[in-house]
C-alpha positions, 0 to 999 in steps of 0.5 A: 362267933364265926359264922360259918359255924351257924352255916354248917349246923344249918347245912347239915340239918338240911342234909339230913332231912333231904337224906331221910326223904330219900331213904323213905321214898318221899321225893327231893322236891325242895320245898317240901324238904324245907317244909321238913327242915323248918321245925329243925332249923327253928329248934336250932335258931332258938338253941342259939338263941337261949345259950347266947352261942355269939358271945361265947362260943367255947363256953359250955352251958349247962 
């Protein structure tokens, strides 16, 4: 599987938190959006990890 896939899922992750900090006045600092992010990211990781996504990527798994 492309990479850049992965990349962007976690960009976008990253984006939303760091957006919902703004909108509820929390600061941008980075670390403490990563803080927010990190139970994201790791859901994301393992949902990756359990379909298998690298193998096959247009694959729907049900």
């Amino acid at each position: 599987m492309k990479r850049w896939f992965w990349i962007l899922d976690g960009v976008a992750v990253v984006t939303f938190v760091f957006i919902g900090r703004e909108s509820h006045a929390l600061g941008n600092e980075w670390a403490a959006t990563l803080r927010v992010a990190a139970p994201f990211l790791i859901a994301l990781c393992l949902g990756i990890a359990a379909t298998r996504a690298w193998q096959a990527p247009e694959r729907v798994v049900t």
